[in-house]
C-alpha positions as CSV (number, residue, x, y, z in Angstrom):
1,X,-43.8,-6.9,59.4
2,X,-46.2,-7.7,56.6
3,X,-46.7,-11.5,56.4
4,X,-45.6,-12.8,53.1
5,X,-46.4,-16.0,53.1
6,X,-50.3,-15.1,53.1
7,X,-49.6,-12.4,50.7
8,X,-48.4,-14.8,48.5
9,X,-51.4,-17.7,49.3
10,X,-54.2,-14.4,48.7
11,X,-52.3,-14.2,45.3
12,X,-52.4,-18.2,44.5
13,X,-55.7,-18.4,45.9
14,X,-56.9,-15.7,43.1
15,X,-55.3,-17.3,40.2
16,X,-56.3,-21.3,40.8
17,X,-59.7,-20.8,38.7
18,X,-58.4,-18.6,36.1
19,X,-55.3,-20.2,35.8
20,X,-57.6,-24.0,35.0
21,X,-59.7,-21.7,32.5
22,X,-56.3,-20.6,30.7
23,X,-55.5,-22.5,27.3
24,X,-51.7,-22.4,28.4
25,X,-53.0,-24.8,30.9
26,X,-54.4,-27.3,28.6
27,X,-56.9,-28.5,31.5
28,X,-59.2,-29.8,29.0
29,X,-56.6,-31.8,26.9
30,X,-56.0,-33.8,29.8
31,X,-59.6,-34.7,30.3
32,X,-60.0,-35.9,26.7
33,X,-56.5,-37.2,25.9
34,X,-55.7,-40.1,28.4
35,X,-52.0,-39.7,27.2
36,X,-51.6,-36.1,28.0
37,X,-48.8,-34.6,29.6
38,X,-48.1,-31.1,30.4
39,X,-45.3,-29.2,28.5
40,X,-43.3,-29.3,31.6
41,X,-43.1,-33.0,32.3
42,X,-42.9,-33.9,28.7
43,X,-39.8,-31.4,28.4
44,X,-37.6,-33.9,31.1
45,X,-38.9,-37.2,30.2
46,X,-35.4,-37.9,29.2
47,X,-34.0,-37.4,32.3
48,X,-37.1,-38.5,34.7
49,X,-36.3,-42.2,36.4
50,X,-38.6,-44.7,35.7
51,X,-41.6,-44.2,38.0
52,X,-44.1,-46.9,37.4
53,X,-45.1,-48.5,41.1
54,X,-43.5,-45.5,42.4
55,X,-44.6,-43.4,45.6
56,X,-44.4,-39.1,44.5
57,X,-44.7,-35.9,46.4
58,X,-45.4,-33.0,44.0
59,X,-44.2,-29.8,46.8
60,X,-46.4,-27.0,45.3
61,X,-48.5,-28.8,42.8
62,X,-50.6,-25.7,42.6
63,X,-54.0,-26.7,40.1
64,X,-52.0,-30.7,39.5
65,X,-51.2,-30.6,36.0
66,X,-48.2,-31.5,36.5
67,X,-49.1,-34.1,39.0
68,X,-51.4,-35.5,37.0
69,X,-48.7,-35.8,34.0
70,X,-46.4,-38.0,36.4
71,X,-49.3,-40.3,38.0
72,X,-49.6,-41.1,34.1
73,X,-46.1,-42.4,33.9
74,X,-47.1,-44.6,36.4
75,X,-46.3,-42.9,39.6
76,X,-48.6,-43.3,42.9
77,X,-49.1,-39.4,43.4
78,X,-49.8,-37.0,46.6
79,X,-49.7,-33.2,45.6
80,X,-49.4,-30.7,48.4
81,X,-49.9,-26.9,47.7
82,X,-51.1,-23.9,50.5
83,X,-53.7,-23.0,48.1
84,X,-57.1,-24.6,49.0
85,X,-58.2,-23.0,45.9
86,X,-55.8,-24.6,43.7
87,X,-56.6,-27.9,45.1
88,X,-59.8,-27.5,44.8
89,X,-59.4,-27.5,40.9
90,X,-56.6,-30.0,41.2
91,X,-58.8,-32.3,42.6
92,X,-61.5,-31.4,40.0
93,X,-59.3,-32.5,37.2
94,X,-57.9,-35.5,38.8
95,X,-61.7,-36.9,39.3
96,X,-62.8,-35.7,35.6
97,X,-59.8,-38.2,35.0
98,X,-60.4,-40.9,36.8
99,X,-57.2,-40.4,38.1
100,X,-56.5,-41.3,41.8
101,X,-54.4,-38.8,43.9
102,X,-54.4,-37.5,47.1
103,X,-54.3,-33.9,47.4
104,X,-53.3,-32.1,50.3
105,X,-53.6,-28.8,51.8
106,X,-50.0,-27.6,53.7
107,X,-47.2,-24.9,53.3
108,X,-44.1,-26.7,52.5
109,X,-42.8,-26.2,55.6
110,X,-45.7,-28.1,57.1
111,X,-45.2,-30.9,54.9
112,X,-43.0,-33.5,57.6
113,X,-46.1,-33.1,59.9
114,X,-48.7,-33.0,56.9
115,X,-47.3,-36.1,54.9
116,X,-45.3,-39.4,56.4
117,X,-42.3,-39.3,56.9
118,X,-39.5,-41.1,54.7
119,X,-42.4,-42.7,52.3
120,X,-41.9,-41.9,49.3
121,X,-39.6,-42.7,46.6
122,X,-39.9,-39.6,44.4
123,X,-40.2,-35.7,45.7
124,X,-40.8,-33.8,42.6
125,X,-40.5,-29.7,42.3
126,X,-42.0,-27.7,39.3
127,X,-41.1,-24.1,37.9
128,X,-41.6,-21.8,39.8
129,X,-41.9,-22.9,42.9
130,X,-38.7,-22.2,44.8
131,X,-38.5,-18.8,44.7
132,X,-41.6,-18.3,47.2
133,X,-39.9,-20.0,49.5
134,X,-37.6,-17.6,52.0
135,X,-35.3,-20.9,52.9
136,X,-33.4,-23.1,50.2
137,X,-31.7,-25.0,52.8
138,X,-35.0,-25.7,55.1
139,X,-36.5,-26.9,51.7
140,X,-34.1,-29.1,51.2
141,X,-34.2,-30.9,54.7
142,X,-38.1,-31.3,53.9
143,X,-37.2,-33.4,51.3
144,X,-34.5,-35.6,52.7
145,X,-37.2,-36.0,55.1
146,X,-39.8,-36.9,53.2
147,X,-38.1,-39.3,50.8
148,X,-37.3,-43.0,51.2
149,X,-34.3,-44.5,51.1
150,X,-33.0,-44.6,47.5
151,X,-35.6,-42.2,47.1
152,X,-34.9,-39.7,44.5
153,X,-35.5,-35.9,43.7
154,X,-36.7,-34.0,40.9
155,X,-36.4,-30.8,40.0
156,X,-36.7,-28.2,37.0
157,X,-36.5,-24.8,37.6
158,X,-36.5,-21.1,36.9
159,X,-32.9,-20.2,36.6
160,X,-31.3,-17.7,38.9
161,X,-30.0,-15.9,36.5
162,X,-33.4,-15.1,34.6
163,X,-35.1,-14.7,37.5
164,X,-32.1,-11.5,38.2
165,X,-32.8,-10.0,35.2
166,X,-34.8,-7.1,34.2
167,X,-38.0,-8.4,32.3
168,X,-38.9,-5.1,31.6
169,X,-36.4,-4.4,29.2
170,X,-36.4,-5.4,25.8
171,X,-33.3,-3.7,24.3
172,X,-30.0,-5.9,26.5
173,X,-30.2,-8.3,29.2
174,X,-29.7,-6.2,32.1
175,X,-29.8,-7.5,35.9
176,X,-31.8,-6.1,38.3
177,X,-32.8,-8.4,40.7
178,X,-30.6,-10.3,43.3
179,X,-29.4,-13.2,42.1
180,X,-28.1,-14.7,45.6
181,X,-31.2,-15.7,48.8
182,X,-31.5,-12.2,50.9
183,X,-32.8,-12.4,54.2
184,X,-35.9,-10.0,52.4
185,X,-38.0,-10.6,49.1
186,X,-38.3,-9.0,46.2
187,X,-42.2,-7.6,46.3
188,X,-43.4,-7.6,42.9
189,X,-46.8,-5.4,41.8
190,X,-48.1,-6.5,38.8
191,X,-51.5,-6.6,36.9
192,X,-51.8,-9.9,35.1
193,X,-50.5,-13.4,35.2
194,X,-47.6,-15.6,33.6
195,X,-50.3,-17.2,31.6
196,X,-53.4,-16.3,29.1
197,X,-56.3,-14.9,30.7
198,X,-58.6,-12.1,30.4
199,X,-59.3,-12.1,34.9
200,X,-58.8,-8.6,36.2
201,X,-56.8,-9.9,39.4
202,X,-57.5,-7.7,42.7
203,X,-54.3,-9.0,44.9
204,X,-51.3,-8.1,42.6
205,X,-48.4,-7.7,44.8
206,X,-46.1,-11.1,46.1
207,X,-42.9,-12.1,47.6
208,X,-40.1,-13.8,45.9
209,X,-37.0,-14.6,46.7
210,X,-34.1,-15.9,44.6
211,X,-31.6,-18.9,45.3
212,X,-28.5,-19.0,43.4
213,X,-28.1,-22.2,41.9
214,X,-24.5,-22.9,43.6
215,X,-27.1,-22.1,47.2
216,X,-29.5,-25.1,45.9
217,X,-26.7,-27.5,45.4
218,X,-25.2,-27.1,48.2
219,X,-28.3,-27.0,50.4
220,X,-29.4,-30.6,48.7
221,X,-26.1,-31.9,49.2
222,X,-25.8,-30.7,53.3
223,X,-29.2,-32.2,53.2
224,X,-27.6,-35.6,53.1
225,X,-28.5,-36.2,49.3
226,X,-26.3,-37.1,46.4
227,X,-26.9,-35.3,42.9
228,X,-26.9,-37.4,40.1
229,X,-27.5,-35.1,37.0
230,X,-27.5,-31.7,37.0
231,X,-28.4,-29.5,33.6
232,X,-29.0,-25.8,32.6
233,X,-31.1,-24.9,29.6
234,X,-31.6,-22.3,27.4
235,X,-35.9,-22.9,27.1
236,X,-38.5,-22.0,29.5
237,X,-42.0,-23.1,29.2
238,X,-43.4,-19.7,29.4
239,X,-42.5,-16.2,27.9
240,X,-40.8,-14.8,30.6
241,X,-38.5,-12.2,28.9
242,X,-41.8,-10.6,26.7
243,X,-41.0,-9.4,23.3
244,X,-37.7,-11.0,23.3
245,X,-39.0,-14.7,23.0
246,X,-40.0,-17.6,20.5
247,X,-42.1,-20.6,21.3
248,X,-41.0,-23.6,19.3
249,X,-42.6,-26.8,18.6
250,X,-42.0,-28.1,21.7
251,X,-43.6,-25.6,23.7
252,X,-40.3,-24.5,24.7
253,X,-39.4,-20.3,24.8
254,X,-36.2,-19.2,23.9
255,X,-34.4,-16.2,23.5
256,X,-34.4,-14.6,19.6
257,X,-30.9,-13.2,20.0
258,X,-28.6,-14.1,22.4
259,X,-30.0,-17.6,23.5
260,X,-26.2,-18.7,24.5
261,X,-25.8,-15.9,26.7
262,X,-27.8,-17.2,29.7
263,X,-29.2,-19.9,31.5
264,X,-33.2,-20.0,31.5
265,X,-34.1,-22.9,33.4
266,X,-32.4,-26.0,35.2
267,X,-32.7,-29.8,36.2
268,X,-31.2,-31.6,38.6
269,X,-31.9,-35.2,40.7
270,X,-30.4,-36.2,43.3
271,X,-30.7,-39.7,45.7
272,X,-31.4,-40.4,49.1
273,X,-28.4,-43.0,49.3
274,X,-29.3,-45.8,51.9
């Protein structure tokens, strides 16, 4: 059986350095505008608690702009990714920052021996991070583990639904990839990357794996936590349906026809009750 989680890390691994190159990236915004937050961040700072004095996890921080974005709200950071190459630019751009945060190199699955145990107040999960993990439900004890008590988590996500559907296709929305967690992934062979970037990449295949968004509630919840908010949107911060998308102002894509047909994205927090 082909070993998918270091497929995946060869992939990650390739696309650290031209992924910090990449003007979708911003990386050299954040170096000379102290301010700066990445599109992702700044999309949910409505719905983000209050995180100055706070102690955050970022699971699968990949390069840290993200991470970055939420030690500038004040947040005492840690970002964890399997990619030593990704940290190794993370950690680049945290020190061009002056920005102090400890990076650390674990699978996600590593994290409760990797990080301490029920220390921090805020576990924070980007796009596009879930689906290359096999196990919503082990994810989910990880971070029961891992957060304090009143601790809360963050998340905003690639919807299940997009993730189903046939990007490939620019004449209907048509699903063509499972929508619910399967045992197996869905191996994907594909050229480029979800960003700008002229790298020809060598290692094009990876592993994915959905989780239906009733699956991730009810995996946080047997988990012992307690959602607080959860919300679907109709943006994603990236073209992922090409030729059917516009950005807007905010940095958001949305669909040009149809945009109220399907959910693109998703937020949801959830405490660690005492």
């Amino acid at each position: 059986m082909e070993d998918w989680t270091e497929l995946n890390r060869r992939s990650w691994e390739e696309r650290a350095a031209p992924h910090s190159a990449s003007p979708d990236y911003a990386v050299q915004r954040f170096v000379d505008e102290p301010d700066f937050l990445s599109d992702v961040v700044r999309f949910d700072l409505p719905r983000l608690p209050d995180l100055r004095g706070r102690r955050g996890v970022h699971l699968q921080c990949h390069i840290g702009t993200d991470t970055l974005s939420l030690a500038r709200l004040g947040a005492q950071m840690t970002g964890l990714d399997f990619s030593g190459a990704a940290l190794a630019e993370a950690r680049s751009l945290s020190e061009r920052t002056g920005t102090v945060i400890d990076w650390v190199e674990a699978r996600v699955d590593q994290a409760p021996e990797a990080l301490p145990r029920g220390a921090f107040d805020l576990v924070f999960t980007g796009i596009g991070a879930l689906c290359w993990l096999p196990d919503v439900a082990a994810w989910a004890r990880v971070v029961a583990g891992l957060l304090a008590a009143g601790g809360e988590l963050f998340v905003r996500e690639g919807h299940p639904m997009l993730w189903s559907l046939d990007e490939t296709r620019e004449d209907a929305l048509v699903v063509r990839h499972p929508y619910f967690e399967t045992a197996e992934p869905t191996v994907f062979d594909e050229p480029g990357t979800y960003v700008e970037s002229e790298h020809v990449f060598v290692h094009t295949r990876s592993a994915s794996w959905n989780h239906g968004l009733g699956e991730v509630v009810s995996a946080v919840l047997a988990a012992g936590l307690r959602v607080t908010l959860l919300e679907e949107h109709r943006s994603v911060p990236w073209e992922a349906l090409p030729g059917r998308m516009r950005r807007g102002d905010d940095g958001e894509w949305r669909l040009l026809e149809g945009g109220d047909l399907v959910p693109l994205t998703w937020t949801l927090r959830a405490v660690k009750d005492a």
